[in-house]
C-alpha positions as CSV (number, residue, x, y, z in Angstrom):
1,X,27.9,7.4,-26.5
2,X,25.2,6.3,-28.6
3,X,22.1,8.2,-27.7
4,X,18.7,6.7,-28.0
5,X,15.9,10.1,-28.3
6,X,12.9,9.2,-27.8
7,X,10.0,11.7,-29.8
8,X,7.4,12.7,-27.4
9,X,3.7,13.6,-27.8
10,X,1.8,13.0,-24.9
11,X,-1.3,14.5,-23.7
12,X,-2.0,16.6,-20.8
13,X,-4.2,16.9,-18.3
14,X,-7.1,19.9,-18.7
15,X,-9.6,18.4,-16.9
16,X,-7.4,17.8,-13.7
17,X,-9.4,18.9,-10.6
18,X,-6.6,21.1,-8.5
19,X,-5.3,19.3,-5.5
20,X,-7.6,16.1,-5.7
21,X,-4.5,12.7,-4.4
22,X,-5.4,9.5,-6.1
23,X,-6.4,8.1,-2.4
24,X,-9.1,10.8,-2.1
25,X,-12.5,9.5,-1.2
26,X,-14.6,12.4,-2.0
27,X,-17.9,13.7,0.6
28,X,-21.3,14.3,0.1
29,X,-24.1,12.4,-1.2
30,X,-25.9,13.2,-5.9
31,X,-27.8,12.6,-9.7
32,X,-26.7,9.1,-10.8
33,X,-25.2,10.7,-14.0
34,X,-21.5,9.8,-14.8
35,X,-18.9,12.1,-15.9
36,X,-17.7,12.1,-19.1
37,X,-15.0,9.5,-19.8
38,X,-11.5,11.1,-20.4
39,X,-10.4,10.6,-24.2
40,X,-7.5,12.2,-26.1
41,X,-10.4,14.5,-27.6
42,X,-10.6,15.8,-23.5
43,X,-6.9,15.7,-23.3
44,X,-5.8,17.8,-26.1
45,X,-2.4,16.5,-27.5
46,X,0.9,19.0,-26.6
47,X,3.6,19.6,-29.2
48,X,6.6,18.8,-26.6
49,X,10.0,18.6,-27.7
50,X,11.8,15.8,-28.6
51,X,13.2,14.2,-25.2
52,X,16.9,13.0,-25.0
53,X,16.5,9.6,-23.0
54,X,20.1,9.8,-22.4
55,X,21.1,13.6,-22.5
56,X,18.3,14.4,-20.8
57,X,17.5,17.5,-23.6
58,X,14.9,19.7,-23.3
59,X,14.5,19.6,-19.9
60,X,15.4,22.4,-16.9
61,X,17.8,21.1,-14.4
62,X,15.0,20.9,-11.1
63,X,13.3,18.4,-13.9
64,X,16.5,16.3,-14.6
65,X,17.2,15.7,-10.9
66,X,13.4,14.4,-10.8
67,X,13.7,12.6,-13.6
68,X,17.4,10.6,-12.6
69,X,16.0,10.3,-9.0
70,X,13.0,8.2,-10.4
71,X,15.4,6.3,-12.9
72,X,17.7,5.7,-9.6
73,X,15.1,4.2,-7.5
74,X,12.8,2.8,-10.2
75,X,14.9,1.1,-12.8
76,X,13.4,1.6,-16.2
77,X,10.2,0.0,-15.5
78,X,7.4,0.8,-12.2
79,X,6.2,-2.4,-11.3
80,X,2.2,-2.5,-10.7
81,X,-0.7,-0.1,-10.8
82,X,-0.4,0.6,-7.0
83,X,3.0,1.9,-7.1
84,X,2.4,3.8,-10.2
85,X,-0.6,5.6,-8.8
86,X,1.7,6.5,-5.6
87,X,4.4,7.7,-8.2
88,X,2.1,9.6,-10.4
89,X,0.3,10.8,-7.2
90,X,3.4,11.9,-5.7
91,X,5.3,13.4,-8.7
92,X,2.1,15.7,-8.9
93,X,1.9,16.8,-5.4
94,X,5.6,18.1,-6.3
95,X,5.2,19.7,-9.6
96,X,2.1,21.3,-8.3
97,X,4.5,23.2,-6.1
98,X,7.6,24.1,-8.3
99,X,5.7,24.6,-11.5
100,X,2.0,25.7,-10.3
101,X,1.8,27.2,-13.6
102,X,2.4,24.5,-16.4
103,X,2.9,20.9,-13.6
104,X,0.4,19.1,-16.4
105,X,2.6,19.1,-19.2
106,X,5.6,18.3,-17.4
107,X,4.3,15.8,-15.1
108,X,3.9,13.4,-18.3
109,X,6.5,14.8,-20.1
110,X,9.0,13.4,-16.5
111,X,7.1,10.4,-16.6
112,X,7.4,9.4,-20.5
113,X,11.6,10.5,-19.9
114,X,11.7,8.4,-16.9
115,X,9.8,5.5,-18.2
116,X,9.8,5.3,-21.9
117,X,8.7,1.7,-22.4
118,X,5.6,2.5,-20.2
119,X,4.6,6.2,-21.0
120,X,1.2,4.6,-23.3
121,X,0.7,2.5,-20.1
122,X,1.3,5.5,-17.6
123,X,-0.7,8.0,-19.6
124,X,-3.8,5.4,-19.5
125,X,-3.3,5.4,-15.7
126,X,-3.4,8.9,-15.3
127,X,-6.6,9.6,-17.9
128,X,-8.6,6.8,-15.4
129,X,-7.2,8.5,-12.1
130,X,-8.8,12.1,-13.7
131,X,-11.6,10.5,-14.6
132,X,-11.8,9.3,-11.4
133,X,-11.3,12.7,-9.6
134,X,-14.0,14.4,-11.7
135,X,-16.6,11.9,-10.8
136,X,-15.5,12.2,-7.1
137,X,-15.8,16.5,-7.4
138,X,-18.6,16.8,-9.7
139,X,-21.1,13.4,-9.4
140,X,-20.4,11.7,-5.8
141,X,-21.4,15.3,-4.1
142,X,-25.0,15.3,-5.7
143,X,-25.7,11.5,-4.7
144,X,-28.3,10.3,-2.4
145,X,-27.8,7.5,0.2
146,X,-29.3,5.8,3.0
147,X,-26.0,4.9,4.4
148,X,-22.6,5.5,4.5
149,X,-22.3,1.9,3.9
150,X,-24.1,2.4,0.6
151,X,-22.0,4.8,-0.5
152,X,-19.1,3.1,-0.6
153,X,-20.2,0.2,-2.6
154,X,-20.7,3.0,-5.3
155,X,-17.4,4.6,-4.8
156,X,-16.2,0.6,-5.2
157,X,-17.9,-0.1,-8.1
158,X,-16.9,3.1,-9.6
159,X,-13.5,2.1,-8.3
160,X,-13.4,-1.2,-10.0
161,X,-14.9,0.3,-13.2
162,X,-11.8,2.3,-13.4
163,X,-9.1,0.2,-12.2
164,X,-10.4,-3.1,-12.2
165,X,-9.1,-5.7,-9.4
166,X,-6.0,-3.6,-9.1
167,X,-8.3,-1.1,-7.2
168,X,-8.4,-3.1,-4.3
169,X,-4.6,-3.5,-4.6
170,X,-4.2,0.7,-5.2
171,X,-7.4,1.1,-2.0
172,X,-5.9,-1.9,0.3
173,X,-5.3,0.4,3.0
174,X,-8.7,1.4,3.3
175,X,-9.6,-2.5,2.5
176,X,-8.1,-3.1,6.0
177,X,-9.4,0.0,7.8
178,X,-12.5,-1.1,6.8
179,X,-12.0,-4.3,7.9
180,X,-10.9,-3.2,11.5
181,X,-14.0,-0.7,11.8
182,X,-16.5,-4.0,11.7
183,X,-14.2,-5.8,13.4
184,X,-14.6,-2.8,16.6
185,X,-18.4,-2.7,16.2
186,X,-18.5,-6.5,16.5
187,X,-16.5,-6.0,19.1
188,X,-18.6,-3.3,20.9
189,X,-21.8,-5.9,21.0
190,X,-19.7,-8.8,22.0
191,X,-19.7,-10.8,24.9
192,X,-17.1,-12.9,25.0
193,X,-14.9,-11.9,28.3
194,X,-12.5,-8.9,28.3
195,X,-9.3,-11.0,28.0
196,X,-10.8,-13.0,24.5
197,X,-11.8,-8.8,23.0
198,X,-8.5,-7.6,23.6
199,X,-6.5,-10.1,21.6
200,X,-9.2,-10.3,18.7
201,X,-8.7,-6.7,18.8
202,X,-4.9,-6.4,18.9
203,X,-4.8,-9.2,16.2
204,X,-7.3,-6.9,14.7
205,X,-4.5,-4.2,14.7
206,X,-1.7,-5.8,13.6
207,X,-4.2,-7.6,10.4
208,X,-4.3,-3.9,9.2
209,X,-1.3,-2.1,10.4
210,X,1.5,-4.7,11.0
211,X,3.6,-5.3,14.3
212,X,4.2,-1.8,14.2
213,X,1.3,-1.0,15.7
214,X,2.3,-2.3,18.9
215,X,5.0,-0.8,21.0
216,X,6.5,2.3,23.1
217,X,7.1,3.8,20.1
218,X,4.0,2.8,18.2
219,X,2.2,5.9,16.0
220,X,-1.2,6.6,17.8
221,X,-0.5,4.3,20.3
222,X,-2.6,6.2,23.0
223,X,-5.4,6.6,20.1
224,X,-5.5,2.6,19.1
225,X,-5.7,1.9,23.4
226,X,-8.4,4.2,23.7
227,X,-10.4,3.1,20.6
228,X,-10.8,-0.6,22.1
229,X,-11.7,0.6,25.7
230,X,-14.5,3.4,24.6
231,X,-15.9,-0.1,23.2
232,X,-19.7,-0.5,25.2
233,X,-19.0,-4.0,25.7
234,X,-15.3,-3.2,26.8
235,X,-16.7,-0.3,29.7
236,X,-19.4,-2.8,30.8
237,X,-16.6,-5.3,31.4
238,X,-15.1,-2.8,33.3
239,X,-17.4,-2.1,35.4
240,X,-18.8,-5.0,36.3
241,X,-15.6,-6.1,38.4
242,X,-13.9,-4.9,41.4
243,X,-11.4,-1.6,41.4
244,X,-8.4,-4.1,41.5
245,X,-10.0,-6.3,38.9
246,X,-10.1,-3.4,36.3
247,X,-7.0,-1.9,37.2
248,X,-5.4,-5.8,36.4
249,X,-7.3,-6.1,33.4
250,X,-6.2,-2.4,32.0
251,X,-2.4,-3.5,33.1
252,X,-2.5,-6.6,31.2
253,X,-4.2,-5.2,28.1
254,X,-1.5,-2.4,27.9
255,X,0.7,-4.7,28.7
256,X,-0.2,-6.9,25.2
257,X,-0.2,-3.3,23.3
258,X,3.4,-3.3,23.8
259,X,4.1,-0.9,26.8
260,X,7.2,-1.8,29.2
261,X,6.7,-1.8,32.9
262,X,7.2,2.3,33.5
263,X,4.9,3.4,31.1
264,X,2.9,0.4,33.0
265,X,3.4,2.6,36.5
266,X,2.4,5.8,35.0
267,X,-0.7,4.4,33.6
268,X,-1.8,2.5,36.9
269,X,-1.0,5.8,38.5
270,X,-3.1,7.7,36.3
271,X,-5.7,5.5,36.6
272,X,-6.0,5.6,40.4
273,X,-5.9,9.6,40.3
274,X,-8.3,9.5,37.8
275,X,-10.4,7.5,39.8
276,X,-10.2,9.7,42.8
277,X,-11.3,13.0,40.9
278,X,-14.1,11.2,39.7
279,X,-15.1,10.2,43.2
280,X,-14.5,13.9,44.5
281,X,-16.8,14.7,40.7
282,X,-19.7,12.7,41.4
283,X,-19.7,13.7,45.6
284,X,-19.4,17.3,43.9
285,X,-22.5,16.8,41.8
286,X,-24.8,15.4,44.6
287,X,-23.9,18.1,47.0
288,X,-24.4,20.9,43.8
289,X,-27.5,19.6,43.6
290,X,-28.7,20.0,47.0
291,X,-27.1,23.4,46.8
292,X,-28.8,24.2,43.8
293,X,-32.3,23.8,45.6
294,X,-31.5,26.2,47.7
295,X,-33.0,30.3,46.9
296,X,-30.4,31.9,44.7
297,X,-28.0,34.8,45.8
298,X,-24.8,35.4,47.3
299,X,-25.0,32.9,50.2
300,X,-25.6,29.9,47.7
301,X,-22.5,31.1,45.7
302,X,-20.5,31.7,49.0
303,X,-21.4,27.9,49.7
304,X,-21.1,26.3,45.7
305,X,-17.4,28.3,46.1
306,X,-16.5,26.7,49.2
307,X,-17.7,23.5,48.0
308,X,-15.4,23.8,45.1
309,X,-12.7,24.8,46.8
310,X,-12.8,21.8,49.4
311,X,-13.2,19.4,46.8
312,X,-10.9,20.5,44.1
313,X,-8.5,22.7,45.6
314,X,-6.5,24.6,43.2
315,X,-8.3,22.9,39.8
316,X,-11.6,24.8,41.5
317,X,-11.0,28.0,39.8
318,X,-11.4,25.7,36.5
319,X,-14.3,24.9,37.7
320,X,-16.0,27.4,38.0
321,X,-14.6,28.8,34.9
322,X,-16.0,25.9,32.9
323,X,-19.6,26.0,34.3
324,X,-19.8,29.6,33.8
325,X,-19.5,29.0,30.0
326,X,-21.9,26.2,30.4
327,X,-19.8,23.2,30.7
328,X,-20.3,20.7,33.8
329,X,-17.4,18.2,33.3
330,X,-18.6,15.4,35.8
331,X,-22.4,15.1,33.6
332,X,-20.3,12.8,30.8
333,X,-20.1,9.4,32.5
334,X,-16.5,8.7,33.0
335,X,-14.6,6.1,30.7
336,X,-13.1,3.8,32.7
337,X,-9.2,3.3,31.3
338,X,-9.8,6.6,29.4
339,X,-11.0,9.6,31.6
């Protein structure tokens, strides 16, 4: 077999910042200083051996099984910047782990052995994504701004300084999340009626998730229902019609989320019993308060107990548990749909 060997001398990372993913967005608010950009001078250049595209020399065998699984599933060339970040991203995560002492030089040393034709291209990709990191640890922190809208338009220009337009191909996730957020506060103002929201949401939904969003078996199904009906406009809907009007609406806007007619039941169920504590919750609080007026000793706590224990029957002992520390569940306004 004739065997192509490829000569390697690649650079490796020193100024990596330790456990920072390529999708991180960074905290905190700083100067407007920028680091320093990341040159071969930064990156000092590694004498590696001499890599055996074919033999796979040079390597240990935990690094040829990496390096055959990306040739497997890859091909000999990675195809855009998004799915190299992931790769890169991901091929770190995993050397961090089984080499935590020397993961730089072989994460480029697997990557150039993998990837031949592209290791100049891959290398560049991976100086911009540490360049990127260090700005994120040791510039974004010490930032100033009036808004977390403002700070994002830095963290996308110094996104696009980087990565050019491919970094709202490598961000596009967060594009869309983005999207859906202003889409929800628009939402939360609107007045167009309760049936018109919950479509322009749900279309909202599958815009930045895909028709997997919707479903039994959908991931954070019961987070995505409750995000739309914790909407102020969405509650004020809500109760501005009859019991059996919300309880319709509720059913027909789970209904377009995907559920099937037992998770249906359960919900309208739960709606009703929910209802009913809060009606026992808010006769409770009127009645504490008269109780309250009242001078304090053991005949006002024989006749707040008995109170609690008419109301709430066995849940009572919670009760009192929870205002002892403080906490009066019935204060918080109930969410309609929700709580």
């Amino acid at each position: 077999m004739n065997k192509k060997v490829l000569a390697v001398g690649l650079v490796a990372g020193s100024l990596l910042l330790g456990g920072g993913a390529w999708w991180w967005t960074g905290s905190g608010g700083g100067s407007s200083a920028d680091a320093l950009p990341v040159t071969s001078e930064l990156l000092p250049t590694l004498a590696l051996p001499e890599v055996d595209v074919d033999g796979l020399s040079g390597f240990d065998e935990r690094e040829k099984a990496i390096i055959l699984q990306l040739r497997k599933k890859y091909g000999e060339r990675i195809a855009g910047v998004p799915l190299q970040m992931e790769v890169i991203a991901n091929l770190r995560d995993l050397l961090q782990k089984l080499y935590p002492q020397d993961w730089q030089q072989r994460l480029l040393r697997i990557l150039a052995a993998a990837f031949p034709a592209q290791a100049p291209e891959l290398i560049e990709l991976y100086a911009r994504l540490l360049r990127y990191e260090e700005w994120l640890e040791k510039v974004l922190p010490h930032m100033q701004f009036d808004s977390a809208e403002a700070r994002s338009q830095v963290m996308w220009a110094k996104r696009v300084e980087l990565f050019g337009e491919a970094a709202y191909l490598i961000w596009a996730v967060e594009l869309r999340e983005l999207k859906l957020k202003e889409q929800l506060k628009e939402l939360g103002q609107s007045t167009a009626p309760f049936q018109d929201k919950s479509k322009t949401y749900i279309d909202a939904l599958r815009a930045t998730y895909g028709d997997r969003v919707i479903g039994p078996e959908a991931p954070h199904l019961t987070q995505n229902l409750t995000r739309f009906l914790e909407l102020g406009s969405v509650q004020q809907d809500l109760k501005s019609v009859s019991v059996q009007e919300r309880q319709q609406r509720l059913r027909e806007f789970r209904q377009a989320m995907g559920l099937g007619e037992d998770a249906l039941k359960r919900w309208d169920e739960l709606d009703v019993e929910r209802d009913t504590v809060r009606t026992a919750g808010d006769t409770y609080m009127a009645e504490r308060a008269r109780l309250d007026a009242l001078p304090a000793g053991p005949e006002r706590e024989a006749k707040l107990q008995a109170l609690q224990d008419r109301l709430f029957g066995a849940e009572a002992t919670f009760i009192r548990n929870e205002e002892a520390s403080g906490h009066y569940r019935f204060k918080t306004p109930q969410t309609l749909g929700v709580n």
